[in-house]
C-alpha positions as CSV (number, residue, x, y, z in Angstrom):
1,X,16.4,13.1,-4.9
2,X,14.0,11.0,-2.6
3,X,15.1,8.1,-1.1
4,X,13.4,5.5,0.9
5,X,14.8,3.0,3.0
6,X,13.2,0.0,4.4
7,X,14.3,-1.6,8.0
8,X,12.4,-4.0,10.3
9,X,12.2,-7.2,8.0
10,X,12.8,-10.9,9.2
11,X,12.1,-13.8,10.2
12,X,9.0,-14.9,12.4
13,X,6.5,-17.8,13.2
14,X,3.2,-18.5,11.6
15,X,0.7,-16.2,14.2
16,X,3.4,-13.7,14.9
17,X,4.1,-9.8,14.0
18,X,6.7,-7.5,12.8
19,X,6.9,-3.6,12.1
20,X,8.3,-2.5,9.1
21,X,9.6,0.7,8.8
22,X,10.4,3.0,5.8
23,X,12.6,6.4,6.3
24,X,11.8,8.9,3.7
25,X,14.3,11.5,3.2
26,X,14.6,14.3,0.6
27,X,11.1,15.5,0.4
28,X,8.3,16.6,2.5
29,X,6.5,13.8,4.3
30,X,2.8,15.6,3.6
31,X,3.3,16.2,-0.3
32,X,3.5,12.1,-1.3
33,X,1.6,8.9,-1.3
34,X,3.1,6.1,0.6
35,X,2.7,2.3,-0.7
36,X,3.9,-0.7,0.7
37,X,3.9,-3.5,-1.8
38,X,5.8,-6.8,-1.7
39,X,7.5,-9.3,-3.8
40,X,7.2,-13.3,-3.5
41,X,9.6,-15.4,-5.3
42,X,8.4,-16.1,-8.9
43,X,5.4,-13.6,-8.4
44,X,4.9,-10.3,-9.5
45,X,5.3,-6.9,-7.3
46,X,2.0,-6.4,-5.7
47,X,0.0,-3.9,-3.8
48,X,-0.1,-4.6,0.3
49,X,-1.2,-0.8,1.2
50,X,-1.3,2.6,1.2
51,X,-1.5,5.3,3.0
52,X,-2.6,9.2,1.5
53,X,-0.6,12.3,1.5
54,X,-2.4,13.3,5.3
55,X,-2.3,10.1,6.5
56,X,-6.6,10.2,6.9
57,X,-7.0,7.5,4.3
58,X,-5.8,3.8,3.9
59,X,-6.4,0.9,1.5
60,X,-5.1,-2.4,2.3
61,X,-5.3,-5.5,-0.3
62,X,-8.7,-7.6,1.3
63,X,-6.4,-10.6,2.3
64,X,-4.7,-8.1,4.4
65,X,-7.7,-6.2,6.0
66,X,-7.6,-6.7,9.6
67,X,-3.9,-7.7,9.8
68,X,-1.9,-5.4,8.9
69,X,-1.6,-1.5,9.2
70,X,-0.2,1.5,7.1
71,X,1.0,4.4,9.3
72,X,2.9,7.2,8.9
73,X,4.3,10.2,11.2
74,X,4.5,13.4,9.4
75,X,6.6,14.9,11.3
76,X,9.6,12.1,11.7
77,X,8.9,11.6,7.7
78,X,8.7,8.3,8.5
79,X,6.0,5.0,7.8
80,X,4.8,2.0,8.8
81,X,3.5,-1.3,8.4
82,X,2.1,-3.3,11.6
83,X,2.0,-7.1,10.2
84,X,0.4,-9.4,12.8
85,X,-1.0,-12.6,12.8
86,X,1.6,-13.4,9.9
87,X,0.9,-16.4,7.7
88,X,3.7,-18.3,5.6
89,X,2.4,-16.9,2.3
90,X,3.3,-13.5,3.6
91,X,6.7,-14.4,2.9
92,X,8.5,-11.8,0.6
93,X,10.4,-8.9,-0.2
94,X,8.8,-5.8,1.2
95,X,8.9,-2.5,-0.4
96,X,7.7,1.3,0.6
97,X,7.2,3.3,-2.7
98,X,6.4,6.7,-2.7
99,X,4.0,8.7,-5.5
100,X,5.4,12.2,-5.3
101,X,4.1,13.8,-8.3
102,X,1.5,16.5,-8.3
103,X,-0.7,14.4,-10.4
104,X,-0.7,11.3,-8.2
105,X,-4.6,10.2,-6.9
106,X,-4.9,8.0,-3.8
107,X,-7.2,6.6,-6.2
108,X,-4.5,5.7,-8.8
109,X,-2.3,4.3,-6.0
110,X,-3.1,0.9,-6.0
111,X,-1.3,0.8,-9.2
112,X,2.4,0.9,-9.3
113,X,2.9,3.2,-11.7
114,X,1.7,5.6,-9.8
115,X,5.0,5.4,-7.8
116,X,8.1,7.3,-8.7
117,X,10.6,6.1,-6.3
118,X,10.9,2.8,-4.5
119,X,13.5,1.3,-1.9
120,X,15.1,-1.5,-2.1
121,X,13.0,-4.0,0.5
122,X,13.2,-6.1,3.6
123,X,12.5,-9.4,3.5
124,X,10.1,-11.1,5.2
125,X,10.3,-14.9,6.3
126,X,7.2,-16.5,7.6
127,X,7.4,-19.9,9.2
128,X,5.0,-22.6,9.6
């Protein structure tokens, strides 16, 4: 069973950063796809970034691009999201998902069905 838990989430002022962290346990860091998505109150789930199985390839959402970076280290089976220059509608539940089937394309993984198992998110609080 994989499990993923998130940590670093709070609360922070318009301009500033935070560094999310998600702890994989359970399966290999190298063999899955690693998503960070979030969740704003009355939105729907959506796609921040992801990093691929090596960690050589990113995608980030374009309102994100330049902000924020996906990072992982293989070895600690561990990622991360570095959020700076936070804005207030950045405020939202953070997830990390993981896509750990064989089949899963870094293609497919701006999708959320491409994800098999999620944690259960850090909330993020951006101030103006």
């Amino acid at each position: 069973q994989v499990q993923l838990v998130e940590s670093g989430g709070g609360m922070v002022q318009a301009g500033g950063s935070l560094r999310l962290s998600c702890a994989v346990s359970g399966r290999t860091s190298s063999t899955y796809i690693l998503g960070w998505f979030r969740q704003a109150p009355g939105k729907e789930r959506e796609l921040v970034a992801v990093i691929s199985r090596s960690g050589a390839f990113t995608y980030y959402r374009d309102s994100e691009k330049g902000r924020f970076t996906i990072s992982r280290d293989i070895a600690k089976n561990m990622a991360y999201l570095q959020m700076n220059s936070l804005k207030p509608e950045d405020t939202a539940i953070y997830f990390c998902a993981a896509a750990t089937r064989s089949t899963a394309q870094f293609r497919r993984a701006r999708e959320s069905r491409e994800y098999d198992y999620w944690g259960q998110g850090t909330q993020v609080t951006v101030s103006s």
